[in-house]
FIZA-949282 format. One record per residue (C-alpha): residue number from 1; residue in one letter; x, y, z. Coordinates in steps of 0.2 Angstrom, whole numbers. Layout:
BEGIN
 num residu     u     v     w
 NUM      A     X     Y     Z
...
This chain:
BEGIN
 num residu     u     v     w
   1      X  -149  -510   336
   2      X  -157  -506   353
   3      X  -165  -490   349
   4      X  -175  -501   334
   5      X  -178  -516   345
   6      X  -186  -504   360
   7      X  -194  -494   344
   8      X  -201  -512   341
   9      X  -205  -516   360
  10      X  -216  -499   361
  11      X  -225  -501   343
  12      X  -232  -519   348
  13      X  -236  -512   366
  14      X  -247  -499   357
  15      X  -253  -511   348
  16      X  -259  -524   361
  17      X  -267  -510   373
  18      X  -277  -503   356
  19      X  -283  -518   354
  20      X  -289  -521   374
  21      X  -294  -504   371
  22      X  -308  -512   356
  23      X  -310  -528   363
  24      X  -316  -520   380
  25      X  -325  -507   370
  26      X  -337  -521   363
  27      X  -338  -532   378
  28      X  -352  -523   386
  29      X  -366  -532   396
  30      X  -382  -536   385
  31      X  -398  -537   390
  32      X  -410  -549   383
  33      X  -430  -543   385
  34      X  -442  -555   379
  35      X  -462  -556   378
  36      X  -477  -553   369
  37      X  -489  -537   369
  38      X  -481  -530   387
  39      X  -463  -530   380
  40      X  -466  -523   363
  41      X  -480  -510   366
  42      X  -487  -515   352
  43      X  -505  -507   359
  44      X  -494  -490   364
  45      X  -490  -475   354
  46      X  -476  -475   347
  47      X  -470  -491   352
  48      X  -454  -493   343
  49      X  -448  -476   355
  50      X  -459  -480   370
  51      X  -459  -498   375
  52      X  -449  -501   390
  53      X  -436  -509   383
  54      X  -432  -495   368
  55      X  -433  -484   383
  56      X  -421  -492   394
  57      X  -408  -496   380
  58      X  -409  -473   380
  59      X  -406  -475   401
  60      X  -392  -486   397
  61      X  -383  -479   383
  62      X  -367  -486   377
  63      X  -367  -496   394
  64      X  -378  -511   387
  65      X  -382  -516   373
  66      X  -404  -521   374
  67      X  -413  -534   364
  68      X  -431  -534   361
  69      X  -435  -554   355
  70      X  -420  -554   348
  71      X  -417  -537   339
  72      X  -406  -522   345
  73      X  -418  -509   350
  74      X  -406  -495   344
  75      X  -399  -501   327
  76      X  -413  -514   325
  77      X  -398  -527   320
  78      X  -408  -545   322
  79      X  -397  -558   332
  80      X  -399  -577   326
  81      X  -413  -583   333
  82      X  -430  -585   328
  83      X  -445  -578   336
  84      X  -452  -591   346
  85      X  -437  -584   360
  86      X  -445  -595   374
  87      X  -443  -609   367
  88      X  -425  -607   361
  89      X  -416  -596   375
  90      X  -400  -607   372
  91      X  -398  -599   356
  92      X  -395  -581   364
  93      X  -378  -585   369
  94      X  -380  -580   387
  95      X  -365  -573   395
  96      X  -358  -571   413
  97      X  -367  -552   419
  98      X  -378  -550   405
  99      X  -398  -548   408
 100      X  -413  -559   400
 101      X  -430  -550   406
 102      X  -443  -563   404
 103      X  -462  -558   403
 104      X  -472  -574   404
 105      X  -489  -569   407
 106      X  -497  -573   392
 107      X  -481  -583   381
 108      X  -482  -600   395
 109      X  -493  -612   393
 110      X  -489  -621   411
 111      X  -504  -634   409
 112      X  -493  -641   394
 113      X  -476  -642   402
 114      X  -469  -626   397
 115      X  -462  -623   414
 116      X  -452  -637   413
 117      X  -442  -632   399
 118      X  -441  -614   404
 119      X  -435  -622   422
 120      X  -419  -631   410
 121      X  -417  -616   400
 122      X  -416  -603   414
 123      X  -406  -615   425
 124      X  -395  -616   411
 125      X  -393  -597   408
 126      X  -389  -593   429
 127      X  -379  -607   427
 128      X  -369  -596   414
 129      X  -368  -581   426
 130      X  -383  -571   420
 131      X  -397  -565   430
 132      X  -415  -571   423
 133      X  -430  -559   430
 134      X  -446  -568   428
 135      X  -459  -551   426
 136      X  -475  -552   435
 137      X  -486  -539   423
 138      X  -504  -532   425
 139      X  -518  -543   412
 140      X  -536  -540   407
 141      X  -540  -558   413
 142      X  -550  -563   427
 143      X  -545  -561   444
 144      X  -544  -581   445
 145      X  -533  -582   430
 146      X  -523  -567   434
 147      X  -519  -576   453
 148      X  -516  -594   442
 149      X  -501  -586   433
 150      X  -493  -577   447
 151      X  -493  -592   458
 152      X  -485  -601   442
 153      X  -473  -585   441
 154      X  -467  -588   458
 155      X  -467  -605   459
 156      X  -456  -607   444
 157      X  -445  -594   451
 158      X  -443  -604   467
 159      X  -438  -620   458
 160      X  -426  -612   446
 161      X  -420  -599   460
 162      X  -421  -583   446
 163      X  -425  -565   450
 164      X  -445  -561   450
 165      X  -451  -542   450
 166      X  -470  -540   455
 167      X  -474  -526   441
 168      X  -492  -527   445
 169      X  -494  -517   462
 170      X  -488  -501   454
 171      X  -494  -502   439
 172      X  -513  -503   445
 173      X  -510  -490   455
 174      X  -499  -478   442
 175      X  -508  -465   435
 176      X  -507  -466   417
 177      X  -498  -482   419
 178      X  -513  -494   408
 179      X  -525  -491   398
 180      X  -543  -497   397
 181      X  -539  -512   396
 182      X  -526  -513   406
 183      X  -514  -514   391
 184      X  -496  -503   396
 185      X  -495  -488   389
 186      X  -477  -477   387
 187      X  -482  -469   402
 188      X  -479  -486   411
 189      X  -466  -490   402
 190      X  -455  -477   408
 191      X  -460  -484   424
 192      X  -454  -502   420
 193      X  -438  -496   413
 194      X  -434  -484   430
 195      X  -438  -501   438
 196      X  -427  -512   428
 197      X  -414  -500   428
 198      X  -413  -500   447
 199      X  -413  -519   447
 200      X  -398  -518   436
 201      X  -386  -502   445
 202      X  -391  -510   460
 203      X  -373  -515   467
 204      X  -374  -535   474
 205      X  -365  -548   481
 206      X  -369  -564   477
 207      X  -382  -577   486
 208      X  -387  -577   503
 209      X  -376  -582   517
 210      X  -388  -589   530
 211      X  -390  -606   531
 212      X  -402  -613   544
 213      X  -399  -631   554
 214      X  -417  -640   554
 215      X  -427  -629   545
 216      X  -442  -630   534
 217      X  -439  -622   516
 218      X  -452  -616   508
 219      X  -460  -602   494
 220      X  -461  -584   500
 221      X  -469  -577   484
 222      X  -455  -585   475
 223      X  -443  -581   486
 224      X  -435  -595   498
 225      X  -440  -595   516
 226      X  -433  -604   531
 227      X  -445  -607   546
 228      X  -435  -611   563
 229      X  -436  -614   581
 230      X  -426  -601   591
 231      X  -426  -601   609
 232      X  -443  -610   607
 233      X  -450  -597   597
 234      X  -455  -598   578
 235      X  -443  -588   569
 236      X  -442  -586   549
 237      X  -428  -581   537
 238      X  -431  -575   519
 239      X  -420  -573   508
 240      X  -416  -562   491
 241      X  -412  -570   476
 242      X  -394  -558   474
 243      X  -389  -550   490
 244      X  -389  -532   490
 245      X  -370  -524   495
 246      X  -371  -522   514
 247      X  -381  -536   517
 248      X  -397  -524   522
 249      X  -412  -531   530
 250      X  -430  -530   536
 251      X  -436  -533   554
 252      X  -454  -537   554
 253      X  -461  -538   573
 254      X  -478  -542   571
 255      X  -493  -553   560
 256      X  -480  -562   547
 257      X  -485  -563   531
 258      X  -499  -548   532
 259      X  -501  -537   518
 260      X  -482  -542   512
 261      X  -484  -529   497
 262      X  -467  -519   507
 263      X  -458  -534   511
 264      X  -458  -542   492
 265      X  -454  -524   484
 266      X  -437  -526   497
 267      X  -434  -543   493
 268      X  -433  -542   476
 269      X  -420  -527   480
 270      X  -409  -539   490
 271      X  -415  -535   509
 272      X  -417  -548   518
 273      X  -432  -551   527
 274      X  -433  -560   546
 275      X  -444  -565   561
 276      X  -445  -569   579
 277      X  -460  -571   587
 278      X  -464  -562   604
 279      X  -482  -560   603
 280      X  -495  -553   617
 281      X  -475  -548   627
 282      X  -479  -530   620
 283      X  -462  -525   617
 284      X  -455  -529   638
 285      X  -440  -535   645
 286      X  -441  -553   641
 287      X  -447  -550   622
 288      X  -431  -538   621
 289      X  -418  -549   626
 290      X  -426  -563   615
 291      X  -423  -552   600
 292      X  -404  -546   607
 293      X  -402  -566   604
 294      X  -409  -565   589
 295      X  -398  -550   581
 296      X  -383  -560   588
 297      X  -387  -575   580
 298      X  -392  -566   564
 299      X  -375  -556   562
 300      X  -363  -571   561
 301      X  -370  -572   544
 302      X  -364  -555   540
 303      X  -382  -546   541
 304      X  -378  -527   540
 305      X  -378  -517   557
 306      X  -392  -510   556
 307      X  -411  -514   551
 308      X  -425  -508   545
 309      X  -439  -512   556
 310      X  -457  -513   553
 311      X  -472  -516   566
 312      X  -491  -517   559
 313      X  -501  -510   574
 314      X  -496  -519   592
 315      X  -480  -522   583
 316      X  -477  -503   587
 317      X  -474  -504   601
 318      X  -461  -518   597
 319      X  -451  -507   585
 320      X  -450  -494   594
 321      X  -445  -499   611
 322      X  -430  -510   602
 323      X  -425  -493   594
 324      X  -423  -484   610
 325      X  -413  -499   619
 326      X  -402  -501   603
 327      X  -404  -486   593
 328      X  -385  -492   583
 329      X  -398  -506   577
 330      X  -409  -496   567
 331      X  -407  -489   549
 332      X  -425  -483   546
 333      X  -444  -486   553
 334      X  -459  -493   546
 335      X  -476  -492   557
 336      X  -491  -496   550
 337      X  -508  -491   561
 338      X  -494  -491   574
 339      X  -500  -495   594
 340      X  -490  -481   603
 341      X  -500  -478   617
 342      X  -506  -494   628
 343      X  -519  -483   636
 344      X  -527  -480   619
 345      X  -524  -499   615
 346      X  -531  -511   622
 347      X  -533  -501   638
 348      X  -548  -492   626
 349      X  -545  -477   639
 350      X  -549  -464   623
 351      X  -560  -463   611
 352      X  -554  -480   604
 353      X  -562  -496   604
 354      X  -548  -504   618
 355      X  -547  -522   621
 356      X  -552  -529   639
 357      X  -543  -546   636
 358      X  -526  -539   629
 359      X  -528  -525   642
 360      X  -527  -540   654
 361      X  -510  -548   646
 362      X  -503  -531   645
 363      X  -504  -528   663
 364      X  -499  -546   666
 365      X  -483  -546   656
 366      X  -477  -526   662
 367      X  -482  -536   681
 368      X  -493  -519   682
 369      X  -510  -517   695
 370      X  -523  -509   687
 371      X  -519  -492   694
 372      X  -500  -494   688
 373      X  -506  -497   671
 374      X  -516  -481   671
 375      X  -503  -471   675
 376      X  -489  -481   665
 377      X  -477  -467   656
 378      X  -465  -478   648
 379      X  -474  -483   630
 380      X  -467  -475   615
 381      X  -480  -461   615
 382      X  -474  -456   632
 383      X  -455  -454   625
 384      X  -457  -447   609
 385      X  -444  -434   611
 386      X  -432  -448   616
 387      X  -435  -457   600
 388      X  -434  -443   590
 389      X  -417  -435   598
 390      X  -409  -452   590
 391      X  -413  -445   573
 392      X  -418  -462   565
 393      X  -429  -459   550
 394      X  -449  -465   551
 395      X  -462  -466   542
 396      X  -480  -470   547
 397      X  -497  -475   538
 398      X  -512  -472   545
 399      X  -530  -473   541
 400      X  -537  -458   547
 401      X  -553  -466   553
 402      X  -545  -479   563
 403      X  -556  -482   580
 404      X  -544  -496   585
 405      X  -529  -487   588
 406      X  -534  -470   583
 407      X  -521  -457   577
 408      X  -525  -442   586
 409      X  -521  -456   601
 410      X  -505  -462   595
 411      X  -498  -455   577
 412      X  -500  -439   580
 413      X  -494  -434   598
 414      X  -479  -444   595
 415      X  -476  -437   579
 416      X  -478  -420   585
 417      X  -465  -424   599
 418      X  -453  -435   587
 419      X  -451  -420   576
 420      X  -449  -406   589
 421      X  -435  -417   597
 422      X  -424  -416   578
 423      X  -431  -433   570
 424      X  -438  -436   553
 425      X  -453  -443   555
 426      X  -467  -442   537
 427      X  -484  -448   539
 428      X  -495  -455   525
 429      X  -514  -453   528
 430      X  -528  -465   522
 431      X  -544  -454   524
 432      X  -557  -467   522
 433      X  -548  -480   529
 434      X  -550  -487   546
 435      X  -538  -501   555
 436      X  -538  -511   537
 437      X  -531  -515   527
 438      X  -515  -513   534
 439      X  -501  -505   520
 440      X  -505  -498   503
 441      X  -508  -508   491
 442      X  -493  -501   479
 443      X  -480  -499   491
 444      X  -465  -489   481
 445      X  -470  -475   493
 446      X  -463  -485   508
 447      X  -451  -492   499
 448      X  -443  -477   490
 449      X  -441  -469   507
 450      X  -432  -484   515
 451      X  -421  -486   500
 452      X  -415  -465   504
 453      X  -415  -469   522
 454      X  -402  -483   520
 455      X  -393  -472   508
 456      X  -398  -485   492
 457      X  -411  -474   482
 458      X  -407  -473   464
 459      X  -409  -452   458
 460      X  -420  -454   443
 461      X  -421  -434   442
 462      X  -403  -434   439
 463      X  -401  -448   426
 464      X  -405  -443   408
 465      X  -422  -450   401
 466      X  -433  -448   383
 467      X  -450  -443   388
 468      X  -465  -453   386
 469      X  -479  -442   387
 470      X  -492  -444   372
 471      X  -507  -440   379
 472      X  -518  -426   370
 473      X  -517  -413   386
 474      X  -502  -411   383
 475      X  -506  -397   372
 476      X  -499  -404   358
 477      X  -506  -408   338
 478      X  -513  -424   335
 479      X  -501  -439   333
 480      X  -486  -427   340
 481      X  -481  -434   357
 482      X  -465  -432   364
 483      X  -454  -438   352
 484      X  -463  -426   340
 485      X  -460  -411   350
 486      X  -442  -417   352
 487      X  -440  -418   334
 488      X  -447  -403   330
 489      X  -435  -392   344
 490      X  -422  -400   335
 491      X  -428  -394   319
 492      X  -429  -376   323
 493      X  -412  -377   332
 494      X  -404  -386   316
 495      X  -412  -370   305
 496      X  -405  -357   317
 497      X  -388  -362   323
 498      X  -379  -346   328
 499      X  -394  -337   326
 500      X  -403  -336   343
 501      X  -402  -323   357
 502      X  -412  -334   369
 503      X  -418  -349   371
 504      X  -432  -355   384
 505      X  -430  -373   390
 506      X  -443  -380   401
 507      X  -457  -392   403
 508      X  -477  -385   400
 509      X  -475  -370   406
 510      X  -462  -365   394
 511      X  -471  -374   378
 512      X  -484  -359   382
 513      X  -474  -348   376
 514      X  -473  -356   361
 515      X  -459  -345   349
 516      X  -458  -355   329
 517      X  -466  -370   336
 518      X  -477  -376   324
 519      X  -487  -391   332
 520      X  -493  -380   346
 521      X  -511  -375   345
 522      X  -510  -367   362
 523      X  -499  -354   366
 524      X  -505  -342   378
 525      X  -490  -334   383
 526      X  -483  -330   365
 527      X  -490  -312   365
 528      X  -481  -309   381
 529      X  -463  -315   378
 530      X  -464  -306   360
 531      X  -470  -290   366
 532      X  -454  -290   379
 533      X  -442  -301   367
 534      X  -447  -294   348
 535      X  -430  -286   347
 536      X  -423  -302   349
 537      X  -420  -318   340
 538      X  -431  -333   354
 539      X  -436  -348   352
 540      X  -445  -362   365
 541      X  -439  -376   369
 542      X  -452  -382   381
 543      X  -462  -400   381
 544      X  -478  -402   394
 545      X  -473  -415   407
 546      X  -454  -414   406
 547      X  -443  -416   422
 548      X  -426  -413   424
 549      X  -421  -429   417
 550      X  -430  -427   401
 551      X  -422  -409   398
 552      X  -404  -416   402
 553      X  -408  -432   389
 554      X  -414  -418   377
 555      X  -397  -406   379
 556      X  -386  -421   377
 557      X  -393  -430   362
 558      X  -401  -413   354
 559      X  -395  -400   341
 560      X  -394  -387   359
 561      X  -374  -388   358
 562      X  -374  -382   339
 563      X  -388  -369   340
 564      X  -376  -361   352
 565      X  -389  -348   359
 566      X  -383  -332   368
 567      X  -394  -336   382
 568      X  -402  -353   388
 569      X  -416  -349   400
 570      X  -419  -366   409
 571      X  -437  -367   421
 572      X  -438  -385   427
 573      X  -442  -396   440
 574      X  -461  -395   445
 575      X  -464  -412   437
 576      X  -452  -420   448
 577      X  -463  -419   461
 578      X  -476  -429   454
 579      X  -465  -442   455
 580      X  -462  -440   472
 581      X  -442  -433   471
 582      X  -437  -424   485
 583      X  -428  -407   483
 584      X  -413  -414   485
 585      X  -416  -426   473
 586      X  -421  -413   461
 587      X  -410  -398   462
 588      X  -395  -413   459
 589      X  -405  -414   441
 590      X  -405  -397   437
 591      X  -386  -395   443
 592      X  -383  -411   431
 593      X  -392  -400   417
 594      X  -381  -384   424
 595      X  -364  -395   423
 596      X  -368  -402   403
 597      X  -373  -385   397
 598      X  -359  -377   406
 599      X  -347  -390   400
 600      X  -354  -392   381
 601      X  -361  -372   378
 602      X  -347  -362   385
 603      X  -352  -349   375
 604      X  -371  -348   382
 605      X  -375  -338   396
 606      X  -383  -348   406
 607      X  -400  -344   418
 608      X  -406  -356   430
 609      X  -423  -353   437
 610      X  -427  -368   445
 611      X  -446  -371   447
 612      X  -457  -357   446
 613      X  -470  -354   462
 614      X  -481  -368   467
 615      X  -497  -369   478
 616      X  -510  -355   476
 617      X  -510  -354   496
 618      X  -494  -354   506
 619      X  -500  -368   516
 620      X  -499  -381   500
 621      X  -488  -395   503
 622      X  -479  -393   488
 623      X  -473  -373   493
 624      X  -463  -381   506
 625      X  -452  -392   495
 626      X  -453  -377   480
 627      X  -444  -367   497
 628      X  -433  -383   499
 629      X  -427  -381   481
 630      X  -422  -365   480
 631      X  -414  -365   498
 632      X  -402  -378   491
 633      X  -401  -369   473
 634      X  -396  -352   482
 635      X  -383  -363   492
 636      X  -374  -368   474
 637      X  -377  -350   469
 638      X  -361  -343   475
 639      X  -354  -353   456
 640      X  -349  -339   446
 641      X  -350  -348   427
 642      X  -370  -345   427
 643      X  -385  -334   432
 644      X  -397  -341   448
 645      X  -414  -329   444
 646      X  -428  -338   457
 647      X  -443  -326   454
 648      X  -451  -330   472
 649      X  -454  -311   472
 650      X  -462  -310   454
 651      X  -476  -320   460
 652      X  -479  -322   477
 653      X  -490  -312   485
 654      X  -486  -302   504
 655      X  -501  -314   512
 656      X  -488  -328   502
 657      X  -503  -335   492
 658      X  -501  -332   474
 659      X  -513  -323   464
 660      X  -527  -334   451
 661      X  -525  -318   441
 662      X  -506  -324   438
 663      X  -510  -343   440
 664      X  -522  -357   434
 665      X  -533  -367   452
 666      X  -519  -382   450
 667      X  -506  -369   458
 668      X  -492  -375   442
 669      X  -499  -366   425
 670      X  -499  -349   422
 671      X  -513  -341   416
 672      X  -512  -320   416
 673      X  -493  -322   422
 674      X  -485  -324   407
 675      X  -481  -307   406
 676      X  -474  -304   423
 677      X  -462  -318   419
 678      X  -455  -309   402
 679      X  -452  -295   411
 680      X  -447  -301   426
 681      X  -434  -312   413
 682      X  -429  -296   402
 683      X  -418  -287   415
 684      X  -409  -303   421
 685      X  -406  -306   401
 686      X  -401  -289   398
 687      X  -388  -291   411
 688      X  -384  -308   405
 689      X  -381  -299   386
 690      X  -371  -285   394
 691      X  -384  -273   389
């Protein structure tokens, strides 16, 4: 009797926990992306493949479920709605923690009330627990029109409180982002997607905790802002929509509101962003205490530690002298045509321009003579090394043709000093650009290196991705594009599953070498690898503009794991740097790829290469993070289960240029150096095989 009731007991137990097991299995978030031309790619190649959202539904995978005006981008499955979405969000069946994307740009007629109802339906949907992101996207209309609907944007985002994302910025200045007529192309919509993927992993907290007594609310860019008197100053709050975790935030010193490009891109990320004016004090005694009151009153609201702080020329001097009295405060620096050097500017003692009446306050709030001022050795200029013992990540923008506050004055001594003393300090140059404008006008730049300086920065290299690349330089036959080229690797590797010796997995520089491809026109090193390889069975699986998130998407949704090749030669990583990944950033891809095909091809010997030589001359930006790369890979080398083959030696020359015999001007193609490569390849495989 009571072994049959437990044997009961256990059978309804296993029961009940297989069906938590389903029910949590279907409960995953959606996301709901609605719009018109922007949306759907209907102007883009392939746009059933490449639109943003069919290419963040492949980012996501099983985690979200994605909705293109009311369609699964995956299965295509319609969901019961019709197609005038905006007008009939109510019908999506919002639920707390799903998405709804909204590009409004050419779907809202605001002259005829439009706003209104979005304002009750998105209302509605927060309300619910869903996040609502209003996106702010490029358009062919006039410049008046295009400034109309973003003020509309915003303003409907400050009344309804939902999420905005300024797309515009970057995609302007993207290359390959729009077409002609400024129309997205899949290029671009790999950007959006990165972009919405971040807003999504991006872990939060909920609304803002500052609440200000007496203060005038008001619109920053949709964003709400509080403008306050502290200690007789004017100070001002801005607050994200969703609260990053840790509360981070941005200190701007100087010129509020000035080129805000940085300070929206953080906003949108959940950073606060705050204010306290001490204008024309120059960063003394009295402007420091004012802020110490300031962070004090700003941390009972549970502001992180540490900030970010940015300063626009004079406001230099602000940021940095607050980071050598409380270098604990400090996260990460922003100067922007920074004053670092008072006897540059204003004293105009240089070959600057100077300023006779600031000169004058300067000396008057240091209480300085004239001849004090002249020898004054405490600006930031003068402690450089100080500054940069502390170790506090910086980052600078300058125009190089600045005679206000001229680099070789300020920027560049300091800098010099900064990184001697240990600190990280990058410098981004404008060469045609003088004191203005201040920033750059897209500002992912800035804002990717504050994200890794706060520890926040998403690794795309490391996070599987389809490619998107469609464009006829890619070496490809007409109509191909990437998805072609994927399909047509899988193909071969379908025909010839446990048939293959080698297999060559890369980005352009592999395609060149061609193997059974057939929609490769160009292979100029085919001749090569079959004059080393002809007693073996190879094959490529190279496609032109791949980084290492586009090979690891290709491993785990391709026919790689049953074609169970002897040998998988993997050559990846240059295009990452296009993108701007550090090495860091990109040796974690390729040990992603190393982990899935050691986990998924045990069988396969495996060869990492990492990227090949980049930079015809050693002094090439790029050869230093190439160095970077390989300093890391050789690190994780000591792993036993696969082959680490950098081919430095194979191609760089004594003088440590390489040779245009072996390479194409760009420094990346090959050109003549497709045979050193096979043979520099065939004794490392031959030892691989056990030959």
């Amino acid at each position: 009797m009571i072994k049959n009731l437990l044997s009961i007991c256990i059978k309804w137990i296993l029961i009940m926990l297989s069906t938590i097991t389903i029910l949590f299995a279907q409960s995953k978030g959606k996301i709901y992306c609605i719009g018109q031309e922007f949306t759907t790619g209907s102007a883009m190649f392939m746009p059933e493949k490449n639109n943003f959202p069919a290419q963040l539904g492949g980012m996501f995978g099983k985690d979200y479920q994605v909705f293109l005006n009311g369609k699964d981008v995956v299965t295509n499955a319609p969901i019961s709605i019709d197609n005038h979405v905006l007008k009939h969000l109510d019908d999506l069946n919002i639920k707390k923690g799903d998405f709804l994307i909204l590009d409004l740009n050419h779907d809202v007629d605001f002259s005829q009330g439009d706003d209104s109802k979005l304002l009750k339906n998105i209302t509605s949907s927060i309300n619910k627990g869903a996040r609502v992101v209003l996106l702010h996207t490029p358009s062919n209309s006039y410049e008046k029109q295009q400034l109309s609907a973003r003020i509309q944007l915003q303003t409907l985002a400050f009344k309804s409180n939902c999420e905005i994302v300024d797309l515009s910025p970057a995609l302007y200045g993207g290359d390959a982002y729009l077409d002609k007529e400024k129309r997205l192309t899949s290029i671009g919509a790999s950007f959006v997607a990165k972009r919405l993927y971040e807003l999504i992993k991006t872990p939060v907290t909920g609304a803002s905790r500052i609440k200000i007594k007496n203060g005038k609310r008001e619109s920053f860019y949709g964003f709400s802002s509080e403008t306050f008197d502290f200690e007789g100053k004017e100070a001002r709050v801005v607050k994200p929509k969703i609260v990053a975790k840790g509360s981070p935030w941005i200190w701007r010193a100087r010129f509020w509101g000035h080129e805000p490009q940085l300070d929206i891109a953080m906003l949108e990320r959940g950073y606060h962003i705050v204010y306290c004016d001490v204008s024309e004090l120059f960063g003394n005694e009295e402007s420091l205490q004012i802020w110490n009151n300031f962070y004090k009153f700003l941390q009972q609201f549970g502001l992180n530690k540490k900030a970010v702080m940015e300063g626009m020329s004079r406001g230099g001097v602000y940021i940095y002298n607050w980071a050598l009295r409380y270098p604990d405060r400090v996260s990460a620096i922003y100067a922007d045509a920074p004053v670092l050097n008072f006897k540059s500017w204003p004293g105009g003692q240089g070959k600057g321009k100077g300023s006779p009446e600031n000169w004058e306050i300067f000396k008057q709030v240091y209480k300085l003579t004239e001849q004090q001022a002249l020898n004054f050795k405490d600006a930031p200029v003068d402690r450089a090394s100080e500054i940069g013992a502390l170790k506090i990540p910086s980052i600078h923008v300058v125009g190089d043709v600045d005679d206000i506050v001229p680099p070789d004055e300020n920027t560049l001594p300091f800098a010099k000093a900064y990184i001697a003393a240990g600190g990280k300090l990058e410098i981004i140059h404008k060469p045609t650009v003088g004191h203005h404008p201040h920033s750059l006008a897209d500002p992912t730049p800035l804002v990717d290196f504050l994200l890794r300086a706060d520890g926040r920065k998403l690794n795309f290299a490391a996070i599987a991705a389809a490619g998107s690349e469609y464009r006829s330089g890619a070496g490809w036959s007409p109509n191909m594009g990437w998805w072609g080229e994927n399909d047509d690797i899988n193909r071969i590797l379908d025909s010839k599953k446990q048939q293959l010796d080698i297999l060559f997995v890369g980005n352009s520089i592999t395609q060149g070498i061609g193997g059974t491809r057939s929609h490769l026109p160009y292979k100029p090193g085919y001749t090569a690898f079959e004059s080393v390889f002809s007693s073996y069975k190879w094959d490529c699986a190279g496609i032109a503009g791949d980084r290492t998130q586009h090979v690891l998407w290709r491993l785990i949704n391709g026919k790689y794991k049953e074609a169970a090749p002897k040998v998988v030669v993997v050559t990846i990583g240059v295009n990452n740097f296009l993108d701007g990944d550090t090495a860091e950033e990109i040796v974690a891809g390729i040990l992603e790829i190393k982990k899935w095909i050691r986990t998924n091809m045990k069988n396969s010997k495996l060869i990492l290469t990492g990227p090949l030589p980049v930079g015809v001359e050693s002094t090439d930006p790029r050869r230093r993070k190439y160095e970077d790369i390989h300093r890391l890979l050789a690190i994780q080398a000591k792993d036993q289960c696969w082959i680490y083959a950098p081919l430095s030696d194979t191609f760089i020359k004594a003088d440590g240029n390489l040779s245009l015999d072996d390479y194409s001007t760009d420094g990346i193609h090959l050109s003549g150096g497709y045979t050193k490569w096979a043979q520099s390849l065939s004794k490392i495989i031959q030892k691989a095989l056990g030959e």
